[in-house]
C-alpha positions as CSV (number, residue, x, y, z in Angstrom):
1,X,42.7,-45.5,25.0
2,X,46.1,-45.1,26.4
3,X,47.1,-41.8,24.5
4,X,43.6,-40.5,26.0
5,X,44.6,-41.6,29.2
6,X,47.7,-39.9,29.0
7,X,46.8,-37.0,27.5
8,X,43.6,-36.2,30.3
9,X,46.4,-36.9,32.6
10,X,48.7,-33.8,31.1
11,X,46.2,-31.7,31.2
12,X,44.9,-32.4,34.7
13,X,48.9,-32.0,35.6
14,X,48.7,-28.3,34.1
15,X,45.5,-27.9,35.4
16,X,46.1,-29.0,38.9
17,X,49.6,-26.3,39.0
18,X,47.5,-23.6,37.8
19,X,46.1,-21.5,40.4
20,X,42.3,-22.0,41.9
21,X,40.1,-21.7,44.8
22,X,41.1,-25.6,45.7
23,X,44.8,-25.0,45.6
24,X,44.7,-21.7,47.3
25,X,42.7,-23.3,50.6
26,X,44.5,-26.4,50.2
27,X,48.0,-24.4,50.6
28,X,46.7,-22.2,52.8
29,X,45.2,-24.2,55.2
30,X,48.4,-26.3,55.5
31,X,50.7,-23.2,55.9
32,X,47.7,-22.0,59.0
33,X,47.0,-25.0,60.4
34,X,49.9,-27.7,59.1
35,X,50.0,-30.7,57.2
36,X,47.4,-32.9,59.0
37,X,45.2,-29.9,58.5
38,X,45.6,-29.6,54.6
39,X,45.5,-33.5,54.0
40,X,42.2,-33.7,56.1
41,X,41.2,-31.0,53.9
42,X,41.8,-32.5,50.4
43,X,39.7,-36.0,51.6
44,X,37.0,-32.8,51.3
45,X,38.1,-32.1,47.9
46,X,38.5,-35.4,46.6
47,X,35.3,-36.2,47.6
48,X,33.6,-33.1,45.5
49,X,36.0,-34.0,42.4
50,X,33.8,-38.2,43.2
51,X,30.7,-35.7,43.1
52,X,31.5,-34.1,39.8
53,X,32.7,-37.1,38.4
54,X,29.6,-39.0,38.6
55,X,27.4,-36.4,37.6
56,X,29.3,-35.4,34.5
57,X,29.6,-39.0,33.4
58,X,25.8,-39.9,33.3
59,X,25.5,-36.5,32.4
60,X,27.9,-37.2,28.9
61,X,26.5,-40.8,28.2
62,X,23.2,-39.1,28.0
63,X,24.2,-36.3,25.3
64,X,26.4,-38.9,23.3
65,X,23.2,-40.9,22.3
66,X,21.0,-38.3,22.3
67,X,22.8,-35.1,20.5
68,X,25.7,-36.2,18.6
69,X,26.4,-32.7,17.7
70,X,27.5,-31.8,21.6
71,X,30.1,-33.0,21.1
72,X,32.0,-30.3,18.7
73,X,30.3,-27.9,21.1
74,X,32.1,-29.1,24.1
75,X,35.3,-29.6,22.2
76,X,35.3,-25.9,21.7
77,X,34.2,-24.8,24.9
78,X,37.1,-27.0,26.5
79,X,39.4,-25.2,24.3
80,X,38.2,-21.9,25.3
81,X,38.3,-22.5,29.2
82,X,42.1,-23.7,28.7
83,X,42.7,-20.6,26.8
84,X,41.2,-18.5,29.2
85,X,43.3,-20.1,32.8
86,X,46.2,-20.4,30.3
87,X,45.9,-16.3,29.9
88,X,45.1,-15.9,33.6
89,X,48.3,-17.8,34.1
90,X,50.2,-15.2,32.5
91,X,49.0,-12.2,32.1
92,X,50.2,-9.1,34.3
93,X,49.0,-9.8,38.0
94,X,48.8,-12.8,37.7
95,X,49.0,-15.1,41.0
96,X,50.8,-18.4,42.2
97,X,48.9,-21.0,43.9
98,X,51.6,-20.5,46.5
99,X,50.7,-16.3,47.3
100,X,48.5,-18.0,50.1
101,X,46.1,-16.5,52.6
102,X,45.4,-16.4,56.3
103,X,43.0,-18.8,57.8
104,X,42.0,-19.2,61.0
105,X,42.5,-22.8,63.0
106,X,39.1,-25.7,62.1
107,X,38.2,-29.0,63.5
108,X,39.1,-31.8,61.5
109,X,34.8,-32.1,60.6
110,X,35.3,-29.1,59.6
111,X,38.1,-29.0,57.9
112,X,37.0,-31.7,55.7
113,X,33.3,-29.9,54.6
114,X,35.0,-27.1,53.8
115,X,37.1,-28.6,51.6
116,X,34.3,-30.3,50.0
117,X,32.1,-27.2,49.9
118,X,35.5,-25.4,48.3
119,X,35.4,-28.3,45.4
120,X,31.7,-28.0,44.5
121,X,31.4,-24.2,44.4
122,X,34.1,-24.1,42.4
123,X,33.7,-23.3,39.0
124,X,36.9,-24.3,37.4
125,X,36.0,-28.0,38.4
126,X,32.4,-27.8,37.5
127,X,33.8,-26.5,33.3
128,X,36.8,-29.0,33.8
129,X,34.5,-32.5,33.4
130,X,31.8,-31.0,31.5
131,X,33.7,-29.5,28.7
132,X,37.1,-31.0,28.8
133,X,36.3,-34.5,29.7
134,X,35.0,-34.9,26.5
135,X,37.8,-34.3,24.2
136,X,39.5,-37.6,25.1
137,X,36.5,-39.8,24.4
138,X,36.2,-41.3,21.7
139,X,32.3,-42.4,20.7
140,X,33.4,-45.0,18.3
141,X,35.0,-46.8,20.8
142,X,31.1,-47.1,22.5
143,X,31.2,-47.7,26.5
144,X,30.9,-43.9,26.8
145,X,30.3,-44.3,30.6
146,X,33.5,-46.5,31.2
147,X,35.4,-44.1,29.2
148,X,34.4,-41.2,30.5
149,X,35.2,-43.6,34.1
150,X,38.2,-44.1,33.2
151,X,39.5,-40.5,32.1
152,X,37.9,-39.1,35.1
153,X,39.9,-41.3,37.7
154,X,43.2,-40.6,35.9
155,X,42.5,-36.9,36.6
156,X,41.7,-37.5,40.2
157,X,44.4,-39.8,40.7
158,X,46.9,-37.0,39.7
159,X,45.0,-34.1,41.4
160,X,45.5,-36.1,44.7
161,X,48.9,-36.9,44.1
162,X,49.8,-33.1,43.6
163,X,47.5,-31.7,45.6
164,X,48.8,-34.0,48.3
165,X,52.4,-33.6,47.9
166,X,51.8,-29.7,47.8
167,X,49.8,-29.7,51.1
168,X,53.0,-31.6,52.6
169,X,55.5,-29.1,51.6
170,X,53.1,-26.4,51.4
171,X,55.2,-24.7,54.1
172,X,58.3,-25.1,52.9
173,X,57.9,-24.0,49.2
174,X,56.0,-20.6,50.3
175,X,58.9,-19.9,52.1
176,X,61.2,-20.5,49.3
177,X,59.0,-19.1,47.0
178,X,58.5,-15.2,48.8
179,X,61.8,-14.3,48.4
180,X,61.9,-15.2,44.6
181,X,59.3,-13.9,42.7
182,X,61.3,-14.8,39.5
183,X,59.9,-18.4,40.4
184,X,56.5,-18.1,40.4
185,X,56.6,-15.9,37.2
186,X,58.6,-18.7,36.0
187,X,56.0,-21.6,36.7
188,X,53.3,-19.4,35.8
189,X,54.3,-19.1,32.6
190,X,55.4,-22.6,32.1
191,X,52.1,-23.9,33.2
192,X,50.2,-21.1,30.9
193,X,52.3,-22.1,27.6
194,X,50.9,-25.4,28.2
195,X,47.5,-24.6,28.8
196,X,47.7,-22.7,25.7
197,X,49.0,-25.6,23.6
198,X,46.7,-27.8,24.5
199,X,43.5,-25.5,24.1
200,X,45.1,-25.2,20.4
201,X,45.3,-28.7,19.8
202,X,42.0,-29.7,21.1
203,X,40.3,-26.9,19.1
204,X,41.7,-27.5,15.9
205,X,41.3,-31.4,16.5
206,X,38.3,-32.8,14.4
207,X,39.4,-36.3,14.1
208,X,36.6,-37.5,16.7
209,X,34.3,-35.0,16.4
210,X,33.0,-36.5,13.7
211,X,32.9,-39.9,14.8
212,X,29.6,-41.9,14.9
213,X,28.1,-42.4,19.2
C-alpha cells in the first residue's frame, strides 16, 4: 500500500500545480483580498474535496463488487483526463495558475462558500476521484472503502499543503512571476511532462486490472 500511497500522492502534487478553477480563486483571492482571505477560502475548498471524497468512495466500493469490469474502464479514463491537463499544460496559450484575476473584497462567510461552491462545480475534482482514484487500489487487497480512504486523504493532505503555502506567498510569486514569463512556461511544462508520464503508465498498466474484487 505504500507505493499506492506515494504514487496518488505524485500525482495529486502535479495535479494540484497544474492550473484550475480552485487554484486560480485560491491565488486570486489572496493577491485581492490577502492571505487571511485565501486561507479562509481553501477551508471552502477542503471541505468540497471531504464532499467528493465521500461520495466517490461509497460510490467505488459499490462498482468493485458489483462490476468488476469498471475497473479497466476507469483505468483508461484516468489516463485520458491526465493526458488531456497534461496537453493543456503545454500547449500554446497555455496559462499559469499564477496569471490571476481581479476580485472584489468578501466576508469571511462568504469567502468560505465560495470556495466550497468553487470545489464542487468544478469538474477537474469531480473526474480526479472518480476516475483516478481508482488506479491505486488494489481489489485483492479487499477493504475497498479503507483504501480508497486512505488514497483519498493523501491527496487532500497534499492539496492543502500546496494550496496553502501558495495562498501565503500568492503575492509574492505573481510578482516574481509577471516579469518572467520564461518561468511559467518552464513549470508548465515540467508539470505537463509529468502529467503525461503518468497517464502512460496508468494506461498501459494491467497488473490490477485484472485482479479478482
Amino acid at each position: 500500500m505504500t507505493v499506492e500511497l506515494i504514487g496518488i500522492a505524485l500525482v495529486s502534487l502535479g495535479m494540484v500545480l497544474t492550473p484550475g478553477p480552485n487554484m486560480v480563486y485560491l491565488v486570486s483571492r489572496s493577491i485581492t483580498q490577502g492571505r487571511g482571505a485565501g486561507l479562509i477560502s481553501l477551508t471552502g475548498v477542503v471541505l468540497g474535496f471531504t464532499v467528493y471524497l465521500t461520495a466517490t468512495c461509497l460510490g467505488l466500493t459499490a462498482v468493485f463488487a458489483y462490476v468488476p469490469a469498471a475497473y479497466t474502464a476507469l483505468k483508461l479514463a484516468g489516463a485520458a483526463y491526465l493526458l488531456w491537463l497534461a496537453w493543456n499544460a503545454v500547449r500554446p496559450g497555455g496559462t499559469s495558475a499564477f496569471q490571476a484575476r481581479d476580485l472584489p473584497v468578501e466576508r469571511p462567510a462568504r469567502l468560505f462558500g465560495m470556495g466550497l461552491l468553487t470545489c464542487l462545480l468544478n469538474p477537474k475534482i469531480a473526474i480526479l476521484y472518480l476516475s483516478l482514484l481508482p488506479q491505486f487500489i488494489d481489489p485483492s487487497m479487499g477493504h475497498v472503502l479503507l483504501q480508497s480512504l486512505a488514497l483519498g486523504s493523501v491527496q487532500i493532505v497534499v492539496a492543502t499543503t500546496v494550496n496553502g503555502l501558495i495562498a501565503i506567498s500568492a503575492g509574492a510569486l505573481a510578482a516574481f512571476l509577471a516579469g518572467r514569463p520564461a518561468w511559467l512556461r518552464v513549470q508548465r511544462y515540467i508539470m505537463g511532462s509529468l502529467l503525461g508520464g503518468f497517464a502512460v503508465l496508468m494506461a498501459t498498466d494491467r497488473s490490477k486490472a485484472l485482479a479478482p474484487a
